[in-house]
C-alpha positions in Angstrom: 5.8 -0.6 -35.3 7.6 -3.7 -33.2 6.6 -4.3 -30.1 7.6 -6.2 -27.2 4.8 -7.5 -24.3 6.4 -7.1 -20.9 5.2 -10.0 -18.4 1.9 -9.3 -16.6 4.1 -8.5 -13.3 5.0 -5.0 -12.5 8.6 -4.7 -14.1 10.5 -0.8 -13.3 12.0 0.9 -16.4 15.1 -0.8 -15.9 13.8 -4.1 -16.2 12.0 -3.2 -19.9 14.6 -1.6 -21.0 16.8 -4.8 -20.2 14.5 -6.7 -22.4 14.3 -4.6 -25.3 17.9 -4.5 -25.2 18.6 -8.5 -25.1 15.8 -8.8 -27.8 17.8 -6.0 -29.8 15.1 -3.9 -30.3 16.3 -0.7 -31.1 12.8 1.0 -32.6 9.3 0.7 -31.1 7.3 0.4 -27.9 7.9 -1.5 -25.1 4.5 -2.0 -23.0 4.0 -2.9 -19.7 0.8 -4.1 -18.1 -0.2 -4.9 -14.6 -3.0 -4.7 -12.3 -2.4 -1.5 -9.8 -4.2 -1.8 -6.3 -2.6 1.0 -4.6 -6.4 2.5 -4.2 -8.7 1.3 -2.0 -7.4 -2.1 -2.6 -9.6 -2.5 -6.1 -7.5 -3.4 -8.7 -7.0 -1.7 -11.6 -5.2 -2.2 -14.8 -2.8 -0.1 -15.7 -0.4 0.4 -19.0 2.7 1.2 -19.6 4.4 2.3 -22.3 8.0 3.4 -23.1 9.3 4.8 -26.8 12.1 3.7 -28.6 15.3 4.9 -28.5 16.0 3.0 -25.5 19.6 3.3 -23.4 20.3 1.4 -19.9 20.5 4.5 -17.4 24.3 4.8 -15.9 24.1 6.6 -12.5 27.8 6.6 -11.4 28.1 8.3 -15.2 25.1 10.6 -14.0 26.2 11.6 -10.5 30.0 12.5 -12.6 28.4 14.6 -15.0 25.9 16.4 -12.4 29.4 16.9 -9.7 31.4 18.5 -12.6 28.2 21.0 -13.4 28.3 21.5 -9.3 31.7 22.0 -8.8 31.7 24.4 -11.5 29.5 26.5 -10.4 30.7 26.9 -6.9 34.2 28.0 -9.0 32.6 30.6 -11.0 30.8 31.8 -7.6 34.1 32.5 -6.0 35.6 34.0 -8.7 
């Protein structure tokens, strides 16, 4: 199994799946680790970790598909 270290800095999904992308890796885990003091301010390190297949989200492509689903249903309602 390949694997690609994120940076010790807290990176969202985005950001990973950017780099597993650029590094063409298209099977595998990407992990993520960084130190999480939400809690009582004592840090704690945390681990992330994200399975291949990976795919950079598309929201304008997301928000078209869920509109369509909406509108449809709002035309079968008044039918």
């Amino acid at each position: 199994m390949d694997s690609l270290p994120a940076s010790n800095t807290q990176v969202g999904y985005t950001g990973l799946v950017n780099k597993a992308c650029k590094c063409g890796l298209t099977e595998g885990t990407v992990i993520n680790f960084y130190l999480d003091n939400a809690l009582y301010g004592v840090p704690v390190e945390r681990t992330v970790e994200y399975e291949a297949p990976y795919f950079k989200p598309d929201r304008a492509e997301d928000y078209c598909v869920a509109w369509g689903i909406f509108e449809n249903e709002i035309i079968s309602r008044e039918n």
